[in-house]
Legacy VTK file of the C-alpha trace (Angstrom):
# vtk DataFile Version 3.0
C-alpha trace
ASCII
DATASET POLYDATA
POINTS 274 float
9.401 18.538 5.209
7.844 17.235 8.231
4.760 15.079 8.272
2.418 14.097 10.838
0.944 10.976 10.172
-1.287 8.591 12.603
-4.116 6.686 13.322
-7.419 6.058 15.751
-8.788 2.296 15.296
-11.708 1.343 17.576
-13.413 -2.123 17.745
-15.883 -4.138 19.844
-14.660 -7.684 20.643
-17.246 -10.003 21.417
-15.132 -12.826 22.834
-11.139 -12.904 23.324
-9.543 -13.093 19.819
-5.952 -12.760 18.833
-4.756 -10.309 16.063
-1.981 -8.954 14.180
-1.809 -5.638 13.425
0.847 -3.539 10.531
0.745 -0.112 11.908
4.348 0.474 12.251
5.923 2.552 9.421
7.900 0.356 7.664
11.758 -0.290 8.458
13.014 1.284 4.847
11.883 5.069 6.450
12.319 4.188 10.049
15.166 6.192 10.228
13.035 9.204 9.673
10.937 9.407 11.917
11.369 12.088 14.776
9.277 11.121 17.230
8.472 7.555 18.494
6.218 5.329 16.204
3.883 1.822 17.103
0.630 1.290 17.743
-0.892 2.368 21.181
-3.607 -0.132 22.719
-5.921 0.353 25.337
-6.752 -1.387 27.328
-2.924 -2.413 27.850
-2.636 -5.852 27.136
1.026 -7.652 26.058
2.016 -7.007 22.855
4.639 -9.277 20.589
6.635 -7.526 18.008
8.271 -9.401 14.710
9.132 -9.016 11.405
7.116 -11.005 8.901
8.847 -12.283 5.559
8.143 -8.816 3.386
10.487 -7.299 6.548
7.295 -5.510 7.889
7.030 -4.816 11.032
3.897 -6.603 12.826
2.094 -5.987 16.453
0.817 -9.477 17.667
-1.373 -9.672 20.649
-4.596 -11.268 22.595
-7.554 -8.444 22.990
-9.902 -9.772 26.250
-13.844 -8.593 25.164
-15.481 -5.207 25.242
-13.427 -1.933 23.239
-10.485 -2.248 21.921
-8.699 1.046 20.403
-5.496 1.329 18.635
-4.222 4.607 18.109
-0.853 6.477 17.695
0.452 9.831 16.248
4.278 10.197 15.403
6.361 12.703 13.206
8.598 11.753 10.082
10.608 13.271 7.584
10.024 13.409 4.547
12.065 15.059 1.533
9.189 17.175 0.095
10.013 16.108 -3.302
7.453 14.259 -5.198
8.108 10.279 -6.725
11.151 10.528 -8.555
10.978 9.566 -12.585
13.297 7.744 -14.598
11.355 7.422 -18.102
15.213 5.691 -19.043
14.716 2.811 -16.733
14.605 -0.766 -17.975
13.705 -3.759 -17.444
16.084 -6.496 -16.503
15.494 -9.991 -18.048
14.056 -12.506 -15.443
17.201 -14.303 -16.161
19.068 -11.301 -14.754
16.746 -10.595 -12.309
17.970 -11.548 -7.982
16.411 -14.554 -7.080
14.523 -13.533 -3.971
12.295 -10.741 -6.614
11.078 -13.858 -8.693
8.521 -14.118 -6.203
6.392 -10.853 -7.294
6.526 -12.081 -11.163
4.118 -14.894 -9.844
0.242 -14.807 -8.809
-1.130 -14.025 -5.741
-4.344 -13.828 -3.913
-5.739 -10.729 -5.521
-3.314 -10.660 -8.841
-4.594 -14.137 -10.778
-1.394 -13.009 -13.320
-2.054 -16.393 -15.135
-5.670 -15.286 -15.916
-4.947 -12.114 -17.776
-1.353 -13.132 -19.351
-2.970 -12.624 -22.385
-4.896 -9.987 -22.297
-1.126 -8.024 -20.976
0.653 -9.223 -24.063
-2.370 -7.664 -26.290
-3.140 -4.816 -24.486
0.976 -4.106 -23.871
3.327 -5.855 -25.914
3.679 -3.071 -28.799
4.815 -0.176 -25.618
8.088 0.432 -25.372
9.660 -2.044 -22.416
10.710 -0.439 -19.156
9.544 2.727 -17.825
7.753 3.443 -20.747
5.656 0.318 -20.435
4.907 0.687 -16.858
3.344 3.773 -17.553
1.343 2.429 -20.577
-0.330 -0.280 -17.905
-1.178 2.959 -15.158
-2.314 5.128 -18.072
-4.691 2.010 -19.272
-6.086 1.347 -15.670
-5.830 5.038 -15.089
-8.408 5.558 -17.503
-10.539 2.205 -17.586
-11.665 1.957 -14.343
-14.047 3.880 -12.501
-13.156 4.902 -8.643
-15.711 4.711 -5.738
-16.145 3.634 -1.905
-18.981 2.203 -2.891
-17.330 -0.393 -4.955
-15.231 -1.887 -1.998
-15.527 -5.593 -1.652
-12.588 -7.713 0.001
-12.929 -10.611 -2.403
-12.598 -8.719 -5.543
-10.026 -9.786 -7.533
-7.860 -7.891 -10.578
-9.689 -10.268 -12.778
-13.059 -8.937 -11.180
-11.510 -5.626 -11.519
-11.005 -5.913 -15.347
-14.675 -7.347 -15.749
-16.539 -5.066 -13.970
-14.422 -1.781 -14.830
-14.507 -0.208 -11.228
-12.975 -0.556 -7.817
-11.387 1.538 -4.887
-7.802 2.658 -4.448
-6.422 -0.994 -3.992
-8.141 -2.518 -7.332
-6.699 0.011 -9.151
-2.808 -1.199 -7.846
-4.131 -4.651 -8.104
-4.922 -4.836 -11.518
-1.615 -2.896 -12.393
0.493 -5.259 -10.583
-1.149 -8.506 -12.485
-0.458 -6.490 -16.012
3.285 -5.311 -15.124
3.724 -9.291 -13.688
2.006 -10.346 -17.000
4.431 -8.495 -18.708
7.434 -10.035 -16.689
8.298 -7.018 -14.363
8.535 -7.444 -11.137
5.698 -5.761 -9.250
4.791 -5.659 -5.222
1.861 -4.157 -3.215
2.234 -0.928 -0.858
-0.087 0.061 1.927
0.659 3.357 3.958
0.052 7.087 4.332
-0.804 9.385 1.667
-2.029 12.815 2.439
-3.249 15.875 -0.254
0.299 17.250 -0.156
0.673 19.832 -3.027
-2.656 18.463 -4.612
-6.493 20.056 -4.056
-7.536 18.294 -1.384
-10.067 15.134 -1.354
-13.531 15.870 0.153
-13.560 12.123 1.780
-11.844 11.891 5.421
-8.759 10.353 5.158
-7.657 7.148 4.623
-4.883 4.701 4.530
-3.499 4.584 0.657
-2.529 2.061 -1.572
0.445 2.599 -4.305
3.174 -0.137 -6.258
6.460 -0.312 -7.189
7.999 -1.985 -9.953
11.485 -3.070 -10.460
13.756 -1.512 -13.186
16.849 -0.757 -13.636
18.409 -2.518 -10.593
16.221 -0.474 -8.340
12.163 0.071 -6.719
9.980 2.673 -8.003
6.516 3.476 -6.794
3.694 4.042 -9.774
0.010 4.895 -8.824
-2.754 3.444 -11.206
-5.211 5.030 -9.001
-4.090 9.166 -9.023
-1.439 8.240 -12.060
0.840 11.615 -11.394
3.652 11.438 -8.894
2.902 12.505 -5.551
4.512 13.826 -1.995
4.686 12.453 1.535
4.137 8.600 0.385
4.873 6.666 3.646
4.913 3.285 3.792
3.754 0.451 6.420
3.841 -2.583 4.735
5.136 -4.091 1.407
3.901 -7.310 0.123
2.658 -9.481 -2.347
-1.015 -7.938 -2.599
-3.245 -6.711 -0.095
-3.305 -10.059 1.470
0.127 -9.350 2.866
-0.330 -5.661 3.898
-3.973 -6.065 6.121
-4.115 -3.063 8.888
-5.232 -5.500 11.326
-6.018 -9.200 10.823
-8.390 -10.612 13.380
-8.230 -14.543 14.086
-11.876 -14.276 15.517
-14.879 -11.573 15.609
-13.843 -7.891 15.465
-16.060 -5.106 14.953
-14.616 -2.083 13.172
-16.434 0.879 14.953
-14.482 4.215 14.344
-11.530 4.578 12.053
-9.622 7.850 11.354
-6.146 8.453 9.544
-3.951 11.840 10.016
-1.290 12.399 7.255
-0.860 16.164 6.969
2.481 18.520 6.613
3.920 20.416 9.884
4.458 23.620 8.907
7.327 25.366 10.556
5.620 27.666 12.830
4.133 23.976 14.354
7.245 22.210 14.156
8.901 20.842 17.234
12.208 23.074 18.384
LINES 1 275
274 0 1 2 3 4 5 6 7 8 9 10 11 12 13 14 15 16 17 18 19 20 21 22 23 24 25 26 27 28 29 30 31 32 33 34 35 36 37 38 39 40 41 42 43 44 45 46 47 48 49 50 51 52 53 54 55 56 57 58 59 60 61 62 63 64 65 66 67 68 69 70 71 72 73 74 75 76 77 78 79 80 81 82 83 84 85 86 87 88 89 90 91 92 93 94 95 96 97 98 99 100 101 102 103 104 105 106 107 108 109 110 111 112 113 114 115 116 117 118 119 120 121 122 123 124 125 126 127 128 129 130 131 132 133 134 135 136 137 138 139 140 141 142 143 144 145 146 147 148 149 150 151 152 153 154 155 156 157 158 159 160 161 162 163 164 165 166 167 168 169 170 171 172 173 174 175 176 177 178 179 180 181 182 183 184 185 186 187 188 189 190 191 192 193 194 195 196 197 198 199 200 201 202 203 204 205 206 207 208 209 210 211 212 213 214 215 216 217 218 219 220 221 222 223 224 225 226 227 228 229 230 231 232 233 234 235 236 237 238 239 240 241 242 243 244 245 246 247 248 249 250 251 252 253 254 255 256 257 258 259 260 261 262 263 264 265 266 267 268 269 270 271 272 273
């Protein structure tokens, strides 16, 4: 299967202000991609390409004032085949576990695990550990919290999440991660492309998407508190800790968001390149 995916960002900039943006698809899929990928920016302006610690790949670069637009389209390959399942995974003692995945048992800006430690072990201890478990925490958040745009606010938290019962796309993943983390599993934050592949499709214009993966078994799967079924096309940009580590753009300064648009749809074959 081939999917296009892509993105048109537009801001004003009142004054010069640096930013960093993760629009690159991220280096575990960059080998499938069939046409070039990166962020386009006009007005041209130096860009400065690195690789932050959660191996994403980030655009750094000075915008002068007036419009800034970053936009790009690129094709990718995908297998067609939705998230695979393993309902016989485990999970792997933290003594057991690598040392560099210790870091996503611990809190984190948005995932305050030490706040709702207990409320995992009584909402979760009796499920059967591993996969099993996992889906316990989706099917719980799944069904708990309500989902709308309207509820979007950057300082929410998966303890505000829990409180207040609602939240958007990232909340959901948010609160899921703090429970699995809780609950000693090792659990990270994905940001990246989701289209209505092999699903009716959503009547709101599409987005960037929000997913997790937990780590059983010796190996990462991705989970979805938000849609809770597995799902094709996921393509990712940026893996991190929580949201804080995945931003679109970061802005050290004033930067108005004006226009924002997302593509993520299949090629059929009759549109395919030769």
């Amino acid at each position: 299967m081939l999917i296009r995916v892509g993105y048109d960002l537009q801001f004003e900039i009142p004054a010069p202000v640096a930013m960093v943006a993760l629009l690159s698809v991220h280096p575990s899929r960059r080998a499938d991609l069939r046409e070039p990928d990166g962020p386009r920016i006009d007005p041209e302006i130096p860009v400065e390409v690195y690789q932050d610690t959660y191996g994403n790949l980030c655009s750094r670069f000075l915008v002068p004032p007036g419009r800034l637009r970053l936009f790009n389209l690129t094709l990718i390959e995908d297998s067609g085949q939705p998230d695979p399942v393993d309902v016989t995974a485990e999970e792997i003692p933290v003594q057991n576990l690598p040392a560099e995945l210790l870091r996503f048992l611990l809190p984190s800006r948005y995932c305050p695990v030490d706040q709702l430690v207990n409320t995992a072990g009584e909402l979760f201890s009796n499920t059967p550990p591993g996969w099993q478990r996992v889906q316990s925490i989706c099917d719980w958040v799944h069904r708990s919290i309500t989902f709308g745009y309207h509820f979007a606010n950057a300082q929410k938290t998966a303890l505000d999440v829990y409180t207040e019962r609602r939240g958007v796309c990232r909340d959901f993943q948010h609160l899921a991660i703090t429970f699995c983390r809780a609950m000693n599993i090792p659990s990270r934050y994905v940001a990246g492309y989701l289209g209505d592949i092999g699903v009716p499709p959503l009547p709101s214009p599409g987005d960037f998407s929000a997913w997790f993966e937990v780590y059983l078994s010796g190996r990462w799967w991705a989970f979805d508190a938000r849609f809770n079924q597995p799902r094709i096309g996921r393509i990712p940009i940026a893996i991190g800790s929580d949201a804080t580590d995945t931003a679109i753009t970061t802005s050290f300064g004033l930067a108005q968001l004006t226009s924002f648009a997302v593509t993520t749809d299949e090629v059929f074959a009759a549109s395919a390149p030769a």
